[in-house]
N, C-alpha and C positions, 0 to 999 in steps of 0.2 A: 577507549583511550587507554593505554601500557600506564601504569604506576610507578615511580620510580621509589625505590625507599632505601632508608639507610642503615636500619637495623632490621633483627626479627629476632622470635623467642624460639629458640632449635627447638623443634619437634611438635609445635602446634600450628598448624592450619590456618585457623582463624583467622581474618582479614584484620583484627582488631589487637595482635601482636605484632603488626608491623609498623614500623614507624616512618611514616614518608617521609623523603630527603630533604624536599622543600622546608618541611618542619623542624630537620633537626639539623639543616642549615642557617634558617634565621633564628633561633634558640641560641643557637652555639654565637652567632653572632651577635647579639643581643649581650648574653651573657660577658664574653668576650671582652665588647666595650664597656661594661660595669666596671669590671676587672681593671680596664688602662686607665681609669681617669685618673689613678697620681701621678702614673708613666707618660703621660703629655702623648698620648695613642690613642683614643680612642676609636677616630676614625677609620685608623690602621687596623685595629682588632677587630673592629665592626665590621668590614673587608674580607681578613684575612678568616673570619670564620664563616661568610659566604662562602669564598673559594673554595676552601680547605676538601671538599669531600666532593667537589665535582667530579672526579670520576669513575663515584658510584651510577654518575648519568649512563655507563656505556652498558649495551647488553651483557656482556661477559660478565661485572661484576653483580648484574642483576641475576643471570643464570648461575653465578654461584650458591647468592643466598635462596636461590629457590632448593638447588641442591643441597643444601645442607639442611632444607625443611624436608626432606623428602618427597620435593612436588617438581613436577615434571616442568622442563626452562621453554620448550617448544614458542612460549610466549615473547621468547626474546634473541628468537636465532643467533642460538648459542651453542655450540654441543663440542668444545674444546676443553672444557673440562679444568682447565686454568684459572688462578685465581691474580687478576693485574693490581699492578700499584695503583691507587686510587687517589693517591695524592700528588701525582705530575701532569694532570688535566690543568690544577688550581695553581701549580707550581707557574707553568708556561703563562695560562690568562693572566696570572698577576702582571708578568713582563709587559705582555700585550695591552692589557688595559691603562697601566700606568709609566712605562718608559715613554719619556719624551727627547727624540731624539738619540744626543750621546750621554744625558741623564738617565742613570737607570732608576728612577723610582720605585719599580716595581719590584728590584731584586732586593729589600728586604724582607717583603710578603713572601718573595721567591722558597727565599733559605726554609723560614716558618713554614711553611705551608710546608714543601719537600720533606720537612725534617718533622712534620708531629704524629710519628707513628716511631719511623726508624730511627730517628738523630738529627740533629740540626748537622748539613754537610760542611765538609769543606768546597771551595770554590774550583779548588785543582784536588786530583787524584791521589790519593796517600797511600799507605799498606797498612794504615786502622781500618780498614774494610770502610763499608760503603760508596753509596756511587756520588760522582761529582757533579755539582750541579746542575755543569753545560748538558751532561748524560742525561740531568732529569728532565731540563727543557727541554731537548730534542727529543723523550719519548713523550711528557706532555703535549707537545705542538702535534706529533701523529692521532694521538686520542681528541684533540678537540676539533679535528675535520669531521668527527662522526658525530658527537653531541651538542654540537654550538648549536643546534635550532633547540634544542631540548633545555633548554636553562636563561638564555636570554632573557625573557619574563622578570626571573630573579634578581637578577645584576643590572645597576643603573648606564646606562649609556656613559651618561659624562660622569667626572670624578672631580672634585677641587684635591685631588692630593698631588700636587706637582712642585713640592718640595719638602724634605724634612723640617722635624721643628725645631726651631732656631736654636737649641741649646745642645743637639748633636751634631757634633764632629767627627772629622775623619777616623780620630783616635778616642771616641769614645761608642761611634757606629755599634759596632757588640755587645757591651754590656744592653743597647735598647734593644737592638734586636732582640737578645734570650728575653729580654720582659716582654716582649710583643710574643715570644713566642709560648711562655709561661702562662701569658693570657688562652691562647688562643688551646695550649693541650690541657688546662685544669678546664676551663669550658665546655672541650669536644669528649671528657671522661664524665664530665658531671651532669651535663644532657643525656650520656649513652647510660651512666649509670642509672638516673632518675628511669630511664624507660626499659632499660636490661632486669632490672633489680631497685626496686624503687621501694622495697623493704627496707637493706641496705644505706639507700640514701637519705631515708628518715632520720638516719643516727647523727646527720649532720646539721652543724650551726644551732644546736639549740645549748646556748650559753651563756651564762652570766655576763651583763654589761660589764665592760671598765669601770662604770660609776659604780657602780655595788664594790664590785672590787675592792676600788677606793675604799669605800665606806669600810669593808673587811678587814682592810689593811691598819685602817687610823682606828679600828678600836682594839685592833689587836697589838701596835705600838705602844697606845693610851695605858693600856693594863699593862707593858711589859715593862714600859718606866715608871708604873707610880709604884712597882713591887722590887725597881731596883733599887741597891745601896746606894747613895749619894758617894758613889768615889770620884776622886780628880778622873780616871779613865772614863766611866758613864757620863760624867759632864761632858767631856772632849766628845766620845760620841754624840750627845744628844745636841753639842753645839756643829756638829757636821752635818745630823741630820737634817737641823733647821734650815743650814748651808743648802743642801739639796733641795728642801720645798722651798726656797725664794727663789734659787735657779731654775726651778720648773715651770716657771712663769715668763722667764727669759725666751729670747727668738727662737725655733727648731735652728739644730744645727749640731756642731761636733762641740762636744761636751770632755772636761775631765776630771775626776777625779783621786786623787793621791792624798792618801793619806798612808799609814802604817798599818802591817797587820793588826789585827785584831778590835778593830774601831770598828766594826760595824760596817763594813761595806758591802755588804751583801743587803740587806734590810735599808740601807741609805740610799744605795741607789735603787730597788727596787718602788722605795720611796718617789725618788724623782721621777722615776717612770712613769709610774700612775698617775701623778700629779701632773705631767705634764702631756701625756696623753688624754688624761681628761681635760685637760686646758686646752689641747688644741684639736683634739677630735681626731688622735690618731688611734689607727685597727688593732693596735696588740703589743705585746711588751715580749722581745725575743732577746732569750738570755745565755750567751753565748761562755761555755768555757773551755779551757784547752784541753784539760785531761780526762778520757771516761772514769780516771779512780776517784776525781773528786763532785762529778756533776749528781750522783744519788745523795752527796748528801746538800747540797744544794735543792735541788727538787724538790727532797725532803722536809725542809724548812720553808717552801713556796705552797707545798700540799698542805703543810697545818694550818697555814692561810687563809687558804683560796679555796681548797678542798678538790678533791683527785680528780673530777671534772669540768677540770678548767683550768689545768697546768700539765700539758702534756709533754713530755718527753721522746725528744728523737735522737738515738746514741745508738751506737753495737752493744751498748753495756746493759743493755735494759733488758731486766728481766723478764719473759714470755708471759711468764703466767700474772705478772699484776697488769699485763695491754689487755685492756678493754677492747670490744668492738671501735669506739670510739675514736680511741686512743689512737688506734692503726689508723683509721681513718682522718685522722686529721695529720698526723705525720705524714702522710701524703703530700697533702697539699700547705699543713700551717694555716690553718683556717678557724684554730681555736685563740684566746686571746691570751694563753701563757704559755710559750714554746720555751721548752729548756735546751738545748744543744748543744754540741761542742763545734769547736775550729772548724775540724775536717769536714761537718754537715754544711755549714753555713758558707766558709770558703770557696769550699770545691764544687757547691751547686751554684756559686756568683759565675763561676769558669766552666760550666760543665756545657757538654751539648743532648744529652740521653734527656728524652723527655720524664722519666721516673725524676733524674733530679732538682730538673728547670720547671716544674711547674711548680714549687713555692715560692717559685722569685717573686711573683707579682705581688703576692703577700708580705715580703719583708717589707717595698714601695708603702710610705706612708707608715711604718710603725717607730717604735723606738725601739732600740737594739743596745743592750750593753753587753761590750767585749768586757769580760773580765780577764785579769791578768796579761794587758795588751803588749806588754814584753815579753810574750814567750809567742811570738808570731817568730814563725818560723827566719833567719835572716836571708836565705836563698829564696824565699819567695817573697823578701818585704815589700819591693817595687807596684806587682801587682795586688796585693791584701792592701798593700795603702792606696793603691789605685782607684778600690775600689768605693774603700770608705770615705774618698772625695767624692766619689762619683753617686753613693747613694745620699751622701748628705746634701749635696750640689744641688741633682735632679731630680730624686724619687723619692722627696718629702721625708727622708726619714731623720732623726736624731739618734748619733749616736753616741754613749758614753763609754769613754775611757775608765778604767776602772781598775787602779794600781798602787800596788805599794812605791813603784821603783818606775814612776814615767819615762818610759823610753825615749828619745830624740829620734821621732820617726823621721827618716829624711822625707822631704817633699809632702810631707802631712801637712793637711790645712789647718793654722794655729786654732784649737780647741779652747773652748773657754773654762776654766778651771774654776772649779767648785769650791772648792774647801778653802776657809777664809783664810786668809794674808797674813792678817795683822797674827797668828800662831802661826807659832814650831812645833809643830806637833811632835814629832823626829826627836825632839830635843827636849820641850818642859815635860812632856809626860814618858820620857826613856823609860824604858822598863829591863831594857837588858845593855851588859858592859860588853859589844862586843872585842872579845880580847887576840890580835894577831900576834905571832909571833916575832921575834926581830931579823929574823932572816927570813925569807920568804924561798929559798934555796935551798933550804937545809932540809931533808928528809926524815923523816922518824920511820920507827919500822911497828909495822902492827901489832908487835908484843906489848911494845910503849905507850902505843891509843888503848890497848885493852887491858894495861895496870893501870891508868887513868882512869877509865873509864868504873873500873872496879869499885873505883872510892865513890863513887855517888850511890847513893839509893835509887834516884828515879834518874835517867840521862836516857837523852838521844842522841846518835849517831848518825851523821848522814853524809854517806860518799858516795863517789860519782860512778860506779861500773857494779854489774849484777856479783864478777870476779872478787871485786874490794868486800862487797857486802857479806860475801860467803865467806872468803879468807876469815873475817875479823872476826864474824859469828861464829867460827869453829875453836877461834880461841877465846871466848868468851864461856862463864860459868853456866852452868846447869839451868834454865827459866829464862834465861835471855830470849827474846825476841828477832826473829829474820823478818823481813819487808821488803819483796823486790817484784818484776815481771818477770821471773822465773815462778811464778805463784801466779795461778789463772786466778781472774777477775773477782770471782765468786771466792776465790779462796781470802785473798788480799781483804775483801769487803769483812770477812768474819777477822780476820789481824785488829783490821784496824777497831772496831766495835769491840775487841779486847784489850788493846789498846789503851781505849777511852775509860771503858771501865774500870782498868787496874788501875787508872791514873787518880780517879777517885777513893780507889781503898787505900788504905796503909799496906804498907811491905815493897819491897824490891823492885821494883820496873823498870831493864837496861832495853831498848832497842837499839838493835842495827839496821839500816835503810836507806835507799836509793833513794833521788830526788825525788819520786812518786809520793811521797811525802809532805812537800814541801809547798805545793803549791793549794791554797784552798781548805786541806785537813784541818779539821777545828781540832785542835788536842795543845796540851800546854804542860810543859815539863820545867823545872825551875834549871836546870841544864842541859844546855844542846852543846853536843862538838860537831865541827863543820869543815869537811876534807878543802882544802884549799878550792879556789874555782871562778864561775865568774862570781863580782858583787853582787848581781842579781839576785842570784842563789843563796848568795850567804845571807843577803836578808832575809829574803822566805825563809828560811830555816830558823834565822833569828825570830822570824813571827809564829814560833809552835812553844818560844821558851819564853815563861812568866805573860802569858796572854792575858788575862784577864787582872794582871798588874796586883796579885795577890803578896807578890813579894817586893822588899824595898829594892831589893834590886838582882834580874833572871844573868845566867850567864851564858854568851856565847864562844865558843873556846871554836877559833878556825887552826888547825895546823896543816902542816904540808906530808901527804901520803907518802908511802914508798915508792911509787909510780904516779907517773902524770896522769892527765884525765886522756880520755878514749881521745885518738884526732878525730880534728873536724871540730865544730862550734866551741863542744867543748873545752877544750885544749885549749882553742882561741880566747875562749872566759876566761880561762885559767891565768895565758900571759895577760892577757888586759887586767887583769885584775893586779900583776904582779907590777907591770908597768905605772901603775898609778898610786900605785904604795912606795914607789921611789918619791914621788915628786913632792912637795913639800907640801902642807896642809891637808894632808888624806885623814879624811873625818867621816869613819863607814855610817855616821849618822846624819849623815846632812845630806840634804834631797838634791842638792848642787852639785856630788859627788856622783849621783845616778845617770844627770842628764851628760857630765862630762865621760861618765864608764861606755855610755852607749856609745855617742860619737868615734869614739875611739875605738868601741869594739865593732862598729860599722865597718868604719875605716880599713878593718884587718878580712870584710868579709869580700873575696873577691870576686860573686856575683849573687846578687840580690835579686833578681828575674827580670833583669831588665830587656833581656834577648827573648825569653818569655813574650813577654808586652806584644816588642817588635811583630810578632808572629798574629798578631790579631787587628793589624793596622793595617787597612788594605795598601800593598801597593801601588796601585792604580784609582783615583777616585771616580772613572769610569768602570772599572768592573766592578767594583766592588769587595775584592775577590777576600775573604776571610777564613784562614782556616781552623773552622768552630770544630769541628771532629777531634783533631790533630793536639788543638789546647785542649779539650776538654781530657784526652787521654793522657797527656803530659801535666796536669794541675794536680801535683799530690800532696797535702800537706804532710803527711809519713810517709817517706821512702819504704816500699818493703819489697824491692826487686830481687832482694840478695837475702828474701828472710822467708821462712815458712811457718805457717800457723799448725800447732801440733796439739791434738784434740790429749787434753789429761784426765786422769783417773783419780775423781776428787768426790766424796760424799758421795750421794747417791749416781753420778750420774754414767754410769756404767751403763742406764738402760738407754741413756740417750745414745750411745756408741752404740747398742745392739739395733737400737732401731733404724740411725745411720748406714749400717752396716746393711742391713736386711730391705730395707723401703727406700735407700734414699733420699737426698735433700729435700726439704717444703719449708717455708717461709718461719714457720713457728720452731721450726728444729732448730732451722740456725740461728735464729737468735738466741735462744738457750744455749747451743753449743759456743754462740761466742763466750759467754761465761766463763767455759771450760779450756781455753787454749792460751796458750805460750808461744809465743815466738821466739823460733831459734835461726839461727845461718843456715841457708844451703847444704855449707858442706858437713855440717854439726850433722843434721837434719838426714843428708843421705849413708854417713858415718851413722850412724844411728840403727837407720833401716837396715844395713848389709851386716848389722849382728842383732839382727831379729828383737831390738827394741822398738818400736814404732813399726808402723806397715800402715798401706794404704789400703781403707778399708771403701772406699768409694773413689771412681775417680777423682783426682784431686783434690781428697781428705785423707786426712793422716790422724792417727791416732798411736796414743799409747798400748805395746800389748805385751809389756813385762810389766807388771804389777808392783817390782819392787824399786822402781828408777824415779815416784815420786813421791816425799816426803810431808809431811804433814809441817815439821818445821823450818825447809829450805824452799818447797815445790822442786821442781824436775833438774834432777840430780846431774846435769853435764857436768859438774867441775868435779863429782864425787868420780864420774868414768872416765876423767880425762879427757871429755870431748873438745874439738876445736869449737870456737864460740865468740862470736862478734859484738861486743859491747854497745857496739854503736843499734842493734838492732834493739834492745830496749828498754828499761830503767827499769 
């Protein structure tokens, strides 16, 4: 009798490195259903991991893998020498086994199945490449006239699935499918793994419970408050934190917190996490923040914790050589119980359709998740980011908290239950800084006037809106002043600020000038900040770096109005809402009433939110089905970078990484070191650049620095020093 199998180990023989199909069909499917049971699927993934690899049944693909063992296929009259798609045998049966009628049951097994190799498709044809569903069916229905005797066995005759489950709708159909599909490709990797490489797969799931955690956590607060000062400010924290652990007790659901910089909301909520996780027996605590400049030192404070195995980090910022085997491996899938990440991972894999990013969906189902800084969600994509966080808190068990100085009025968000007790102002009895505006909010100053201001302090921060502002100001600023922008690759920025920090504890001198990348998250505390006009958002974050830990009777915040407006686009739009609301009578930049009225209003001015987006993912027809998951997933960016290029700089050692770029070519562990080293500039900065022998592409679609003297130790990559053209808007 012919063997049918679904893996082999290239280059041995042995009957005992093959893995028969049967086997690592009901595996995968097994697995699969483990995986759905938050996602109201299991049946579905139990299914869709049968299907999935049926047409490994046809001889062709079995005459491959004999060919690639070096063993002759004569066994399986074959000798075309082709290797076929093996996943539109399983695409077409799903249709066939479960359409009933003009219900298509079976086209969401359809899409999954189709798409866990290449991509989840669209329904109709695009120009993102791949093929369209109808295409896969109609090549699947050819392939299953020749193997249907060959698998029957396998697959049950009848099915009770002839209708979804009740809590999906026409317009929320996509988000289940990618979790059905998420189930079915971390499965069909982690069965081929276990038997491809089953070294490899030892590295996985061996982790410290949530309950220990816990226990980590409450003895490491225990010691950190009985060694603090009794100040009014550690009271207010310690009365927040409590705040958190009674809420952790409270329903799963959408959560918020707002309080003021410097309270502790990093450790309070991290708090509630655990607490509430252990309370209700959810899989892991996923910690979401906007910016890579601020998510190391967050981590940071999670690994003295938890300790490095068991707080994994997934970012472009993450440095190569502290990823463990481990590490890599569960950023895959988010299978350890402390994920640190930013927006654009967590976002764009909710919307995406490439199986690399959808397979930790299934994992987020059932955890808790805190967005920190939930006002800086992009406002062109606010429709669906909010879309989503109804939708995971709705259906797929998870909780999640809001986590803010300056709570945004998300439109269409499901009202959150708000943590921080009532009966305080926090904002108010414990003020720590006078933020002071000017009386015209029109009147311009010129940057000679912010930098004899600026002069008179000892220690002051500066923080405006354009990499151009930050440069002007610095160049008219004394001798040891400080630059701070994303003209400074990652790696550099990290060493600033770690100087930063420390000059701010000795005595003498310390002026910075700096872009918002400052502003959001950075623990550092100056007794004077100045803040370039812009949204309120802003100017409070900026207000939370000056007199943070309430050392003075009272920090100051000095906002004035630049020589030039902010960059257009959002910014700009901060800027007048901000000016618009300084008319109106009772403007109090310290009252939390003032934030929820800023955002309204700066909605209001945003003239699309994504809601044509959405549209795109809501079948037309609720007999096709038809969805197009390729087409979103290529369009979901949380950074624009269509008009920006990434330019490899020449910073500390890493010159040998450009040689080695240069000579061998990208590998996984390069580029993430080299993101370290790169700057984003414009297009046209960028090709202006190249045509006088600054930068050159040193690998296809790498670019690199190759004049040694264009970047600076105290500016980074010098466009405004050569006059180059240069887009604000590409990065802070």
């Amino acid at each position: 009798m012919v063997e049918y199998y679904a893996h082999s180990k290239t280059g041995n023989s042995d009957k005992f490195t093959w893995q028969l199909l049967e086997k690592h069909l009901r595996q995968t499917a097994e697995l699969a259903r483990e995986f759905a049971t938050p996602c109201n699927a299991r049946d579905w993934a139990y299914l869709a991991g049968l299907l999935h690899d049926l047409g490994k049944y046809t001889d062709e693909f079995q005459a491959y893998l004999c060919r690639s063992n070096g063993l002759d296929d004569f066994e399986y009259d074959s000798h075309n020498g082709r290797r076929i798609n093996h996943s539109s045998a399983g695409t077409a049966y799903a249709e066939e086994l479960l359409n009933r009628g003009d219900q298509p049951f079976g086209r969401n097994l359809a899409y999954v199945i189709a798409g866990h190799h290449a991509g989840l498709p669209n329904y109709y044809s695009c120009d993102g490449g791949g093929m369209a569903l109808p295409r896969r069916l109609d090549e699947g229905k050819a392939h299953l006239c020749r193997i249907r005797e060959r698998f029957k066995a396998l697959i049950p005759v009848h099915h009770q699935l002839t209708q979804l489950p009740s809590n999906i709708r026409i317009n929320n159909f996509h988000l289940w499918v990618r979790m059905l599909f998420s189930c079915l490709v971390d499965a069909d990797y982690l069965d081929t793994e276990k038997f491809v490489n089953p070294e490899m797969s030892q590295y996985r799931n061996h982790y410290t419970s949530l309950e220990r955690l816990k226990r980590a956590l409450d003895e490491y607060m225990t010691s950190m408050i009985s060694v603090c000062d009794k100040t009014p400010l550690n009271k207010a924290r310690n009365e927040i934190l409590e705040a958190c652990r009674k809420a952790a007790l409270c329903e799963p659901g959408l959560f918020s917190l707002t309080v003021p910089t410097g309270y502790g909301k990093t450790l309070s909520s991290i708090t509630f996490a655990l607490d509430h996780a252990t309370y209700y027996k959810k899989k892991r605590i996923i910690y979401v923040i906007p910016f890579t400049s601020i998510i190391e030192q967050t981590a940071a404070t999670l690994i003295n914790i938890f300790g490095p195995d068991n707080v994994i980090e997934h970012h472009s910022n993450l440095n190569p050589d502290r990823e463990t085997q481990r590490m890599r491996l569960a950023s895959e899938n988010w299978d350890a119980p402390i994920i640190v990440t930013t927006n654009v991972q967590f976002f764009e894999s909710l919307y995406a359709a490439r199986p690399s990013r959808c397979r930790k969906l299934h994992n987020i189902a059932d955890s808790v998740v805190i967005l920190d800084e939930a006002q800086l969600v992009p406002p062109n994509l606010l429709s669906p980011c909010v879309a989503v966080i109804n939708e995971l808190s709705s259906n797929y068990g998870v909780t999640i908290l809001l986590s803010t100085a300056t709570q945004p009025a998300l439109p269409k968000l499901h009202q959150p239950r708000e943590i921080a007790p009532k009966s305080h102002d926090y904002y108010r009895f414990h003020q720590r800084t006078d933020i002071l505006f000017p009386q015209d909010l029109q009147a311009r100053i010129t940057w000679k006037q912010i930098a004899r201001d600026l002069r008179k302090h000892k220690k002051v921060l500066c923080v405006v809106n354009s990499r151009r502002d930050c440069y002007d100001l610095y160049r008219l600023m004394p001798e040891g002043t400080i630059h701070l922008s994303a003209l400074m690759c990652g790696e550099h920025r990290s060493s600033i600020i770690k100087t930063i920090k420390k000059r701010l504890m000795e005595k003498g001198i310390l002026r910075v000038i700096s872009t918002q990348l400052i502003e959001a998250g950075v623990d550092i505390d100056f007794p004077v900040v100045y803040r370039a006009l812009a949204g309120l958002d802003s100017i409070v974050q900026a207000a939370g770096r000056c007199n943070r830990e309430g050392m003075l009777p009272m920090g100051k915040v000095v906002v004035f109005v630049p020589p030039k407006p902010a960059p257009l686009g959002l910014l700009h739009k901060g800027e007048n809402t901000t000016r618009e609301l300084y008319s109106i009578s009772g403007f109090d930049p310290q009252s939390p009433d003032l934030y929820k009225r800023y955002f309204e209003l700066f909605y209001s001015k945003v003239t699309d939110t994504g809601e044509e987006f959405l549209k795109k993912l809501i079948p037309s027809d609720p007999k096709l089905l038809d969805v197009a998951f390729r087409t979103a997933g290529d369009e979901f960016r949380m950074i624009e970078n269509q008009n920006a290029r990434p330019v490899i700089v020449r910073y500390g050692e890493n010159g040998r990484l450009i040689n080695k770029l240069q000579k061998h070519g990208p590998d996984r562990h390069l580029l993430r070191a080299i993101q370290r080293y790169t700057v984003n500039i414009s297009l046209y900065c960028a090709e202006k650049m190249e045509r006088e022998g600054l930068i050159a592409e040193i690998w296809p679609g790498f670019y690199a620095q190759s004049q040694f003297n264009i970047y600076s130790e105290e500016t980074g990559l010098e466009v405004f020093r050569g006059n180059f053209p240069i887009d604000d808007l590409i990065g802070i």
